[in-house]
C-alpha positions as CSV (number, residue, x, y, z in Angstrom):
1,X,-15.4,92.2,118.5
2,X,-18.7,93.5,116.2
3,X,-21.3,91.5,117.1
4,X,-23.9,93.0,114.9
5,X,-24.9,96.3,113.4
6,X,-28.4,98.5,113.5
7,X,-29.8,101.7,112.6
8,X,-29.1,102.9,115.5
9,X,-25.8,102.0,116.9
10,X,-23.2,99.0,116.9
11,X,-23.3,96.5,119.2
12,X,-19.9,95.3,120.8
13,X,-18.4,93.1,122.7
14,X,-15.5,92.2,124.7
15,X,-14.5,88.9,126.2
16,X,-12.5,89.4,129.5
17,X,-9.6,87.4,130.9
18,X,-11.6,85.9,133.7
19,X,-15.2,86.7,133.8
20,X,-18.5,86.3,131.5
21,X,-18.5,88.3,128.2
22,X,-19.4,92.0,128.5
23,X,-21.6,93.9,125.8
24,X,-21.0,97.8,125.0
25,X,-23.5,99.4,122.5
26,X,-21.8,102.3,120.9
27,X,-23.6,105.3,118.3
28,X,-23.0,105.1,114.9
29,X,-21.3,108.9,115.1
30,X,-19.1,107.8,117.7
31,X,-18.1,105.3,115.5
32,X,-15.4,107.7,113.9
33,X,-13.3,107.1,117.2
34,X,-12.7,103.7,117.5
35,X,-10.2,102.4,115.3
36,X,-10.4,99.1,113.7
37,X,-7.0,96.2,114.6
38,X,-6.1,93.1,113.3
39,X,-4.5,92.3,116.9
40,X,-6.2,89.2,118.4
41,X,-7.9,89.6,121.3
42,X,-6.5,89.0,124.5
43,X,-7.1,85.3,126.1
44,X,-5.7,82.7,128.3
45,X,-4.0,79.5,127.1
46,X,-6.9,76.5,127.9
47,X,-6.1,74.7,130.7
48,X,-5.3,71.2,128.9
49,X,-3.0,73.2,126.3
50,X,-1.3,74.4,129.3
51,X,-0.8,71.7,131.2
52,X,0.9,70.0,127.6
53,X,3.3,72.5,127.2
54,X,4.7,73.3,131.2
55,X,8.4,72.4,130.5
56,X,8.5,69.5,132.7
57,X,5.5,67.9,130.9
58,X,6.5,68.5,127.2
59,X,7.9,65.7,125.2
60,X,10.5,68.2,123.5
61,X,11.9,69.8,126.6
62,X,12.2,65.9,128.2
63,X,14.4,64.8,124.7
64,X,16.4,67.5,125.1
65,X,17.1,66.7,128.7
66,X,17.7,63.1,128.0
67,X,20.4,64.2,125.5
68,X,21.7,67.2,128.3
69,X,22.4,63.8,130.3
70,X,23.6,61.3,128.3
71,X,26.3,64.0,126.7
72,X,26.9,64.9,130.7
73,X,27.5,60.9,131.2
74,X,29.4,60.5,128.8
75,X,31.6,63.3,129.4
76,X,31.8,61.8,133.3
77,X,32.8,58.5,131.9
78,X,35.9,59.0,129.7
79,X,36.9,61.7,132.5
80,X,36.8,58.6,135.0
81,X,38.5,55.9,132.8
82,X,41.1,58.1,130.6
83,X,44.5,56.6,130.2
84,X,47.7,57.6,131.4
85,X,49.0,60.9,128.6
86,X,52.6,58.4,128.1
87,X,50.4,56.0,127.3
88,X,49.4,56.3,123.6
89,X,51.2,58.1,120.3
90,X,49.2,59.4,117.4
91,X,51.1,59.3,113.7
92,X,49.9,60.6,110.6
93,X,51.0,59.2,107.2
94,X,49.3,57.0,107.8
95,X,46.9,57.7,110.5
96,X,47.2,55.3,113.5
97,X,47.2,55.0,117.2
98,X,50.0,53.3,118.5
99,X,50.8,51.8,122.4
100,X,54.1,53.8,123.8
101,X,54.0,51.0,126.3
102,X,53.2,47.5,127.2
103,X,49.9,46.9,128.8
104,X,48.1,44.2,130.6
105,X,44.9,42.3,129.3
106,X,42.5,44.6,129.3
107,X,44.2,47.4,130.3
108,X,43.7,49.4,127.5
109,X,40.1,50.9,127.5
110,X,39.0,53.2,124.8
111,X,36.1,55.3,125.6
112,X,34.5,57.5,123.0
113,X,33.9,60.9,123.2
114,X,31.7,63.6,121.3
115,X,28.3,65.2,121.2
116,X,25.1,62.9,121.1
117,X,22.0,63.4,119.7
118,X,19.1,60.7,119.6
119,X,19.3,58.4,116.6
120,X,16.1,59.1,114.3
121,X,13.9,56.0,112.9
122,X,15.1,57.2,109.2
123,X,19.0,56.6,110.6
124,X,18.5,53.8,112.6
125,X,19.7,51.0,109.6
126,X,22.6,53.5,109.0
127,X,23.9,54.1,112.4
128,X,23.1,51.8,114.4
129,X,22.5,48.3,112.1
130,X,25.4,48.9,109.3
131,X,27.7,50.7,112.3
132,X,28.2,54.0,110.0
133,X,28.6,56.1,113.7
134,X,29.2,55.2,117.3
135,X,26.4,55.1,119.5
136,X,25.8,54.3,123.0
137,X,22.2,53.9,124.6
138,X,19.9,55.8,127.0
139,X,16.8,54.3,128.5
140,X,16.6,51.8,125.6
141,X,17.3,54.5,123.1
142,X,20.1,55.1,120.5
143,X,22.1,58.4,120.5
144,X,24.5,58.7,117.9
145,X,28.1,60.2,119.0
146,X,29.4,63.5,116.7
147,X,33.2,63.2,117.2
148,X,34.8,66.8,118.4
149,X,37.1,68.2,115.7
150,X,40.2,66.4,115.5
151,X,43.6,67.8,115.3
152,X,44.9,66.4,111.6
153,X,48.1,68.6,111.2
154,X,50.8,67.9,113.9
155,X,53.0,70.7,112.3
156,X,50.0,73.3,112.9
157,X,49.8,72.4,116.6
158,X,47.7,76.0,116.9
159,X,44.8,74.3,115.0
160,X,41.9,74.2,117.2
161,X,41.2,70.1,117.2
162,X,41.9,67.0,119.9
163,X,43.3,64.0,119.7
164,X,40.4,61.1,120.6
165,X,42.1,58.1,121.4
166,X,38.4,55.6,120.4
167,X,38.3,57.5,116.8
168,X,42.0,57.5,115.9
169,X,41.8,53.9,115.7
170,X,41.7,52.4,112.2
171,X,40.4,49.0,111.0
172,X,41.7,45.9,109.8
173,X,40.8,43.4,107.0
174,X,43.4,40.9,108.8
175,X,41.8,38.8,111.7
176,X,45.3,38.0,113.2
177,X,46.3,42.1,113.5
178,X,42.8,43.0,115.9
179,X,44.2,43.4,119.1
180,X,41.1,45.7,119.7
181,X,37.7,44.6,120.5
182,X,34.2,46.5,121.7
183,X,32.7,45.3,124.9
184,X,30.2,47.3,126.5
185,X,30.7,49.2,129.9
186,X,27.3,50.5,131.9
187,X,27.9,53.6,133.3
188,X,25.5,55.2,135.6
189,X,22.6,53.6,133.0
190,X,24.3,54.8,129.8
191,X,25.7,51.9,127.9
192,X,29.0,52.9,125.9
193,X,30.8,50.9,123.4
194,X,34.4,50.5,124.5
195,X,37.2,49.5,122.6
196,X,39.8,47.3,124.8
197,X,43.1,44.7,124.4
198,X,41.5,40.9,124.8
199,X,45.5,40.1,125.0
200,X,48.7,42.0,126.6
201,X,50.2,43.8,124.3
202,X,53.6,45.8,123.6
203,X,54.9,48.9,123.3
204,X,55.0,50.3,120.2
205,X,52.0,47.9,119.0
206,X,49.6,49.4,116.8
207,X,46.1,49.3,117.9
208,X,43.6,48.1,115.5
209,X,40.0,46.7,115.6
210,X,37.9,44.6,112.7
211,X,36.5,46.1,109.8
212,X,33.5,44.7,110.3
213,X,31.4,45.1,113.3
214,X,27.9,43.3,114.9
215,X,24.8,46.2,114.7
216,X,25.7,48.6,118.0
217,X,23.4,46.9,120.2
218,X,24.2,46.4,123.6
219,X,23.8,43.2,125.4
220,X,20.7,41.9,126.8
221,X,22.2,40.9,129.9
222,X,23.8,44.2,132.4
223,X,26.7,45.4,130.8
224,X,30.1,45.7,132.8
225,X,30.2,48.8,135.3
226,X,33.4,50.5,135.0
């Protein structure tokens, strides 16, 4: 860096990576061979600042491994409680989810299944209070579920898609056709909504929940451990 300038030379200096500063007066007709950059000087990151941003001490890195988990738990969770594949039949025209065979009360458990990401203040009325998405909870926090792709066409069975049991289930207006209702299961600290039968049901039944739901808030008390 110029410090200053003088009849008789220019006065330099240079600012090492450890060390004190180091001066270097140079003629002014030597001048001609130094060339002039706008490259910033070399320097090492301030302690504090690196201390904030070690991955295991910044806030980012920590959200993104809260979200690395609670997709990895959720993931763990429908693998642990999926159904029987006799159980359930998929139509289309309409869309519904139908039992292929009777089950017990409580027997049927839907877990949900997607991608999460953490519910953001602006979305939290939306998602969470007015139940536009599914969500489970982390460490007290919302994470909104992104459904995978779902498989629409049955006639095009070489369409990339799956068939999700918890978002193939369609809503009601009728109180006395819900034989689906959401109970919360705690699994390994992540707290998933669950769709399951209050009642036996009967092959060929189809599965329906209410149209309108409470805000996605777990209990206060512990949930259910499945």
């Amino acid at each position: 860096m110029l410090k200053k300038l003088e009849d008789d030379g220019a006065t330099f200096e240079h600012t090492p990576l450890f060390g004190i500063p180091e001066e270097q007066k140079v003629a002014l007709d030597s001048l001609k061979q130094w060339k002039h950059t706008k490259k910033e000087c070399p320097m090492l990151c301030p302690s504090q600042l690196t201390l904030e941003r070690l991955p295991h001490n910044f806030e980012l890195v920590a959200k993104e491994g809260a979200k690395m988990k609670v997709n990895n738990l959720l993931m763990e969770a429908y693998m642990a409680n999926k159904l029987p594949n006799d159980l359930l039949g998929f139509t289309s025209h309409p869309s519904n989810l139908v039992l292929l065979k009777k089950v017990k009360k409580k027997e049927n458990k839907l877990f949900p299944l997607g991608t999460c990401t953490l519910v953001q203040d602006k979305d939290y009325e939306k998602n969470v209070e007015k139940c536009k998405a599914a969500v489970v909870w982390f460490q007290q926090k919302p994470y909104q579920i992104q459904p995978f792709k779902s498989l629409s066409n049955f006639s095009k069975p070489e369409a990339n898609g799956i068939l999700c049991p918890y978002f193939w289930v369609k809503t009601t207006e009728e109180d006395s056709n819900i034989n689906l209702i959401t109970t919360w299961i705690d699994f390994h600290g992540l707290q998933i909504p669950v769709l399951e039968n209050p009642d036996s049901l009967r092959a060929q039944d189809v599965l329906l929940k209410a149209a309108e739901a409470a805000p996605q808030l777990p209990p206060a008390k512990k949930a259910n451990t499945s």
